[in-house]
C-alpha positions in Angstrom: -37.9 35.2 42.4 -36.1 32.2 42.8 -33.0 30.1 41.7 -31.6 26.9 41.3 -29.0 25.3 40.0 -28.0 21.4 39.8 -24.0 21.8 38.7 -22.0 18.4 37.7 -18.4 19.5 36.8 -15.0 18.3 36.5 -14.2 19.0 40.5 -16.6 17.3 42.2 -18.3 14.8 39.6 -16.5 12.3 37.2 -16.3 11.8 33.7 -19.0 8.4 34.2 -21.2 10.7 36.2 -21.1 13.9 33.4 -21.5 10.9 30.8 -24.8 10.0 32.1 -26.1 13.7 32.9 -24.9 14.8 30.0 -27.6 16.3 26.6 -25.0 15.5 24.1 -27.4 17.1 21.2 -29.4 19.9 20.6 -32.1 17.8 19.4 -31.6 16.4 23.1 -32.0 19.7 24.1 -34.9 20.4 22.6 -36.7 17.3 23.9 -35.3 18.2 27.4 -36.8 21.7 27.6 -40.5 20.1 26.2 -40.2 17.7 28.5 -39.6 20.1 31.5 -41.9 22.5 30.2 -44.9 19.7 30.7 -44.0 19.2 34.2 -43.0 23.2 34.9 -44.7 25.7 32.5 -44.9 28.9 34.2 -41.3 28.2 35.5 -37.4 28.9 33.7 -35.1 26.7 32.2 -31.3 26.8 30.6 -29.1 23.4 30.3 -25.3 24.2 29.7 -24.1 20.8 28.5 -20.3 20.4 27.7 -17.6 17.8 27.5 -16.7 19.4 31.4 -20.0 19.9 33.1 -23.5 19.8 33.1 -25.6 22.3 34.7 -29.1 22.9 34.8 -30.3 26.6 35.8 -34.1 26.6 36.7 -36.0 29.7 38.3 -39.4 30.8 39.0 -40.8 34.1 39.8 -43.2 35.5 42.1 -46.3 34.4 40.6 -45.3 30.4 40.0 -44.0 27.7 42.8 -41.0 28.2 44.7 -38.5 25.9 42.4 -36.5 23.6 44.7 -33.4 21.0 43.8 -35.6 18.0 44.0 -37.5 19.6 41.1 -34.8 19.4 38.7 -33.4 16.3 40.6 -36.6 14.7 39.3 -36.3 16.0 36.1 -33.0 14.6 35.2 -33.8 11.6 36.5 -37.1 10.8 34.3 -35.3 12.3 31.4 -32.1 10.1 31.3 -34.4 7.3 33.0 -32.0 7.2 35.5 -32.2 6.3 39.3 -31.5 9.6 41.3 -29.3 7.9 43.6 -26.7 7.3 41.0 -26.2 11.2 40.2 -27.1 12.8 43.7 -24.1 12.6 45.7 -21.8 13.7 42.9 -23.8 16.7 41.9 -24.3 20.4 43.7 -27.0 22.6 44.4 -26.8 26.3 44.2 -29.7 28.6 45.7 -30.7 32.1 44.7 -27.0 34.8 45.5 -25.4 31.5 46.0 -26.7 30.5 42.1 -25.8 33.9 40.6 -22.6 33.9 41.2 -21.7 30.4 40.5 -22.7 30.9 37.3 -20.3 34.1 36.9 -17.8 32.2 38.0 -18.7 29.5 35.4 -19.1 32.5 32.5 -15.7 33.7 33.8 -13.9 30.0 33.9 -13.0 30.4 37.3 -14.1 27.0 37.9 -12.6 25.9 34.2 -9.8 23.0 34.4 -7.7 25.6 32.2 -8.2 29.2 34.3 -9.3 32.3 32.0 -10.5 29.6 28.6 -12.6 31.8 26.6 -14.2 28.7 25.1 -16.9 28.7 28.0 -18.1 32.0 26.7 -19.4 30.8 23.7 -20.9 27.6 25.4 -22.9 29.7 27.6 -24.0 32.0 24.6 -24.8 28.8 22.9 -26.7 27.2 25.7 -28.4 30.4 26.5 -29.6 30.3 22.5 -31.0 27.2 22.4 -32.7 27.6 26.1 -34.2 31.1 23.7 -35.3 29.4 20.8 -37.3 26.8 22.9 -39.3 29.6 24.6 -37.7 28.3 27.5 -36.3 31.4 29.1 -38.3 34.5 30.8 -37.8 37.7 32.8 -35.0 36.3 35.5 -33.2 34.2 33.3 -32.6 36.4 30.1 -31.6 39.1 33.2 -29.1 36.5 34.5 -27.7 35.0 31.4 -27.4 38.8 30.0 -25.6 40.2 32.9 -23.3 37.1 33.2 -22.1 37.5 29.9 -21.3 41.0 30.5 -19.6 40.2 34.0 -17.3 37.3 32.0 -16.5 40.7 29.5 -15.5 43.1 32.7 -13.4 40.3 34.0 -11.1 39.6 30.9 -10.9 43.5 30.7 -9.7 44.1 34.2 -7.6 41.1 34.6 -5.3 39.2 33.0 -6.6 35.6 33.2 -7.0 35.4 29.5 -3.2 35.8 28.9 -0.9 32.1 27.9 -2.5 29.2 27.3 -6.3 29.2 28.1 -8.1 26.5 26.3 -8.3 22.6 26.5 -7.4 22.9 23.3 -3.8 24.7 23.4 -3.2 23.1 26.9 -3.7 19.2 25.0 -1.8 20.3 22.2 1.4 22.8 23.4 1.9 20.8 26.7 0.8 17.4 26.0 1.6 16.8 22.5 4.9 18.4 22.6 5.7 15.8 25.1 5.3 13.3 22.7 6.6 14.5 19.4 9.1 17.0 19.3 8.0 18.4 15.7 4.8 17.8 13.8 5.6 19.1 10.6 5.9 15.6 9.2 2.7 14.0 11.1 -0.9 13.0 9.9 -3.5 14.9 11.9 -7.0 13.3 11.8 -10.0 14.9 13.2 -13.0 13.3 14.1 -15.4 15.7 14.4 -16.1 19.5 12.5 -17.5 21.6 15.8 -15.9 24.6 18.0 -13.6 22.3 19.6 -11.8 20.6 16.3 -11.6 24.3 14.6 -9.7 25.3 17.9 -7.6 22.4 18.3 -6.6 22.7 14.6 -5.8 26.0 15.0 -3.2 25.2 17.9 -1.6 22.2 15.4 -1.7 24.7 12.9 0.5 26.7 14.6 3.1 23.9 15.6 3.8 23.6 11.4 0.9 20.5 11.0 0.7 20.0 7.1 -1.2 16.7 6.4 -4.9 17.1 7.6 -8.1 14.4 7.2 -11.1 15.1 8.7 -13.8 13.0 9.3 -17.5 13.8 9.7 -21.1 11.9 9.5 -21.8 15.1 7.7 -19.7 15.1 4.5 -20.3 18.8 3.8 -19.4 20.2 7.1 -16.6 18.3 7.4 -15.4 19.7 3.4 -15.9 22.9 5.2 -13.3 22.9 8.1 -10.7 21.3 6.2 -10.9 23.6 3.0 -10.1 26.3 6.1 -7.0 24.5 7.2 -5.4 23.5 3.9 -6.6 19.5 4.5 -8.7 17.0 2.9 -12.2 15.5 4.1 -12.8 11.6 3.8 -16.1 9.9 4.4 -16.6 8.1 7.9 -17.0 4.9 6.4 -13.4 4.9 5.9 -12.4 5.7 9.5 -10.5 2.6 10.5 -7.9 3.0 7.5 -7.5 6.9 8.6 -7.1 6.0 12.2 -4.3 3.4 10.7 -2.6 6.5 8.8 -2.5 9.0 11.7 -0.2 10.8 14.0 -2.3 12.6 15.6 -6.2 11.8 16.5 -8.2 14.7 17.6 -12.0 13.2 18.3 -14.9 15.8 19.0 -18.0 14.0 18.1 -19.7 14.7 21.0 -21.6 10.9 20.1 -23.8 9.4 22.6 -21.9 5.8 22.3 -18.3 4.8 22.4 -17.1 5.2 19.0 -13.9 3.4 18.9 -13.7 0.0 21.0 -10.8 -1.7 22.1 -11.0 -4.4 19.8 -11.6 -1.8 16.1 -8.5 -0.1 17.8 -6.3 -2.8 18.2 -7.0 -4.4 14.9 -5.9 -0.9 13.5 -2.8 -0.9 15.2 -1.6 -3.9 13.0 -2.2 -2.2 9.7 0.0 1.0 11.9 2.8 -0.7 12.5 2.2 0.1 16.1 3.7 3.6 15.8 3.6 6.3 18.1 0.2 7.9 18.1 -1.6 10.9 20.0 -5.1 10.8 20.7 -7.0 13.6 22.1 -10.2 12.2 23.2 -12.2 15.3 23.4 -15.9 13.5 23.5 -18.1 14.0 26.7 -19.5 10.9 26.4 -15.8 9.3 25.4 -15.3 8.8 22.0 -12.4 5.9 22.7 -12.7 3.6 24.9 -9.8 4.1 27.5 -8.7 0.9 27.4 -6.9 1.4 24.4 -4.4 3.2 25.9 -3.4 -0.2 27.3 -2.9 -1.9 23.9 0.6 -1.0 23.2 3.3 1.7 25.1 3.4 3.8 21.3 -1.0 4.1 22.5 -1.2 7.7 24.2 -4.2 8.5 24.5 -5.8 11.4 26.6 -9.0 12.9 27.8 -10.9 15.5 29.2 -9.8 13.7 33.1 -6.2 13.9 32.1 -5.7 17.1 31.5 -6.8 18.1 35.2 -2.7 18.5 36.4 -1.6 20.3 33.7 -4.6 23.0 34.2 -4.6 22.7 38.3 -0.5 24.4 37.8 -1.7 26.7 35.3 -4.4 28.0 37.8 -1.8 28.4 40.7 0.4 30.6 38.1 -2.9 32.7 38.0 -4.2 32.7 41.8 -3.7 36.7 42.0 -5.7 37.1 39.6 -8.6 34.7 40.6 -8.7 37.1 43.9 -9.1 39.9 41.5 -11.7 38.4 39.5 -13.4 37.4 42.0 -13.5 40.5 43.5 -15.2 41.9 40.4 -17.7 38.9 40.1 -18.6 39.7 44.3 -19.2 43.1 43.0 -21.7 42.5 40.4 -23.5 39.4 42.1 -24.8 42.5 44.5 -25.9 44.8 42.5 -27.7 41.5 40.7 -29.6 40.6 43.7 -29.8 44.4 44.3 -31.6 44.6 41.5 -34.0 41.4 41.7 -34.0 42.3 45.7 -35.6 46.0 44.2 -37.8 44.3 41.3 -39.2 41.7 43.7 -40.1 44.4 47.3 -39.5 47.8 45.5 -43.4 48.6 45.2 -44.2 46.9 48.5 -41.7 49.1 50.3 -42.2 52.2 48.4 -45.5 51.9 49.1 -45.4 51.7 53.2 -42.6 54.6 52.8 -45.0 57.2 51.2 -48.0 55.7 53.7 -45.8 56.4 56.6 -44.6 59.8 55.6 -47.4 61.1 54.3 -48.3 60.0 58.0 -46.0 61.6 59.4 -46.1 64.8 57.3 -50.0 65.4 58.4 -49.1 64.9 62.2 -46.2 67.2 61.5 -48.3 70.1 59.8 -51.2 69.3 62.4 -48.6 70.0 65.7 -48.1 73.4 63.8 -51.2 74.5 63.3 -51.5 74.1 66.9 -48.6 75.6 67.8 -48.5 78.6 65.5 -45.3 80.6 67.6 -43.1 77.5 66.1 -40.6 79.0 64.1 -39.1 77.7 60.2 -35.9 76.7 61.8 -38.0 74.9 64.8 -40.4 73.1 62.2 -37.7 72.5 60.2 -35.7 70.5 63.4 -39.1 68.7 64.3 -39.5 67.3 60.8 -36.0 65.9 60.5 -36.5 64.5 64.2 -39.6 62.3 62.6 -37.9 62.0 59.4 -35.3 60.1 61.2 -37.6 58.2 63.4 -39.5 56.4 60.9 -36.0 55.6 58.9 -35.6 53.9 62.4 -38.6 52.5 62.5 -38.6 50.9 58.8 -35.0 49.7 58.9 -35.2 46.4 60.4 -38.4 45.1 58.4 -36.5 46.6 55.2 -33.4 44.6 56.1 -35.0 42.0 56.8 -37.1 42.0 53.4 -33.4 42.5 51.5 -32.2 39.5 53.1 -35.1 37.1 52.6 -35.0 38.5 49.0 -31.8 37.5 48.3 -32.5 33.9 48.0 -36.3 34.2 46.7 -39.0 36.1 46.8 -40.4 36.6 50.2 -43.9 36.2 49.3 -44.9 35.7 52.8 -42.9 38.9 54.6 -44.6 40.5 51.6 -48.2 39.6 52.0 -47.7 40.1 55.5 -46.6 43.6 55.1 -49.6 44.1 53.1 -51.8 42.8 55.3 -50.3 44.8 58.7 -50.2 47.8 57.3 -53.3 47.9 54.7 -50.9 49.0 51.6 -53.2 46.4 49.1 -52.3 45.2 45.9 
């Protein structure tokens, strides 16, 4: 079985790059996985799209091609109809162990810009849902996606990553926006935007004593829904420019696959605003503002997913004995993973040449005592554990040898040749 993993995140890729990578929809999604499907049928697929990475897990098993990175390079490249030399160098490949346990590391946001968010959880559930419901997913990567999310469980119950502030969501609001405003009791909150992310972020500006709440969605009824849970009001988008005019505070989440907000829109808001302070939390991957806004006036603060990288980097040094701990845990169960495909993948093969070579060994055993009937039971008894030993010996170095080669694929040619050498068949 086999592996591979194409990883865009916040450490290595940035925002332009993840823009351009990223399936912003599930409707995307669902295209995506018919699309790969057409060029890879007998093969795996799950796409974790968020606002801070993009990774693409693909994996065959024993009976299909070996899946390699210019497979899925080639993928995302027809997909987005986009050249592959403007994603390549700012992407990473991880192959078979290696892939395993970057994604428990991912499950466990060990590799999150705020160390121990639980937020990731749910976005691999989701992404492991939608990969489901698109038939999309077989025997290795319902395995892997399982035992991750029960590896990111054993890490928040052994360590203590989880504790403080461990979301985008409470980091932008309790560190950022209490730099700005030192109460928000008396500010207008408007969210763009009625997914995961607003809920949480409302729930954090919920907690610092917000009372005026608008929230704005393409889908009326959805966006009724999240405010009726937060004591706020709902407003259609069409009136958007005079709600960004009233607010405080601008939380955007639409997760839209265009700028929403220009510069221009923006500053022709700001006149109706009286150019007072105001917060904006661009949570969109692509960008819901432009970022040039934040150059309109000094009172423009606005943030994104990039600018919160600091704030989370100190957060993770706080937390650096327990990353060794976690780790530690996710080293742990990335064995006994690759254990268990390792055993799945030779396990017949080498059961197989064990029982042929003992069952050898047991007829040449019971044949020298026939012809040496004086043998005594202690005597046979030290002969047997002499050739018991041997053939351990003896199968040792091809068995290691299979483990390793297992451990990033199957090896289908050690296998066969196994086979072959020693006449075990099918």
């Amino acid at each position: 079985m086999n592996v591979v993993v194409l990883s865009c995140n916040h450490h290595h890729a940035g925002l332009d790059v993840r823009e351009k990578l990223a399936f912003a929809s599930e409707e995307q999604l669902t295209q995506a996985y018919a699309h790969w499907q057409q060029r890879h049928p007998d093969s795996e697929l799950v796409v974790l799209s968020t606002c801070n990475r993009v990774e693409i897990y693909a994996a065959s098993d024993e009976t299909s091609d070996e899946m390699s990175t210019q497979h899925i390079t080639d993928f995302v490249s027809a997909f987005h109809n986009l050249p592959s030399d403007e994603f390549t160098s700012s992407v990473l490949y991880h192959h078979g162990e290696s892939a395993v346990e970057h994604l428990f590391e991912v499950v466990c946001s060990l590799n999150s810009m705020v160390l121990g968010e639980p937020q990731i959880v749910q976005q691999v559930k989701e992404a492991y849902r939608v990969a489901q419901e698109n038939s999309a997913c077989g025997l290795l990567t319902n395995t892997l996606f399982q035992q991750a999310l029960a590896v990111s469980a054993k890490v928040r119950t052994n360590t203590k990553l989880s504790e403080g502030r461990v979301s985008i969501a409470s980091v932008a609001v309790g560190d950022f926006g209490r730099s700005i405003f030192n109460r928000f009791d008396n500010k207008t909150v408007l969210v763009i935007g009625a997914g995961e992310m607003a809920e949480e972020t409302l729930r954090y500006l919920k907690d610092e004593g917000v009372k005026r709440i608008v929230v704005l969605n393409r889908h009326r009824e959805r966006a009724e829904g999240l405010a009726a849970e937060f004591g706020g009001v709902a407003d259609d988008f069409d009136h958007l420019e005079q709600r960004l005019a009233e607010a405080d505070v601008i939380v955007s989440t639409t997760g839209a696959t265009e700028t929403l907000i220009s510069y221009q829109q923006f500053e022709t808001m700001r006149l109706a605003s009286d150019r007072k302070p105001v917060f904006i939390l661009d949570l969109g991957a692509p960008r819901d503002f432009d970022p040039s806004i934040s150059q309109i006036d000094d009172n423009v603060l606005l943030f994104d997913i990039d600018r919160l990288k600091e704030t989370c980097e100190a957060n993770r040094q706080l937390r650096v004995s327990e990353v060794e701990h976690a780790k530690k845990i996710i080293r742990q169960q990335t064995d006994r993973f690759m254990h268990e495909i390792y055993h799945r993948a030779t396990g017949p093969v080498i059961q197989r040449l064990r029982e042929q070579w003992s069952d050898i060994s047991h007829s040449e055993v019971d044949l020298l005592c026939r012809k040496n009937p004086e043998l005594t039971d202690v005597q046979r008894a030290a002969i047997e554990k002499t050739i018991h030993r041997i053939v351990n010996k003896l199968l040792h170095p091809p068995l290691e040898t299979l483990k390793d080669e297992a451990k990033a694929g199957t090896p289908h040619g050690l296998l066969d040749a196994i086979r072959h050498l020693f006449h075990l068949g099918e």
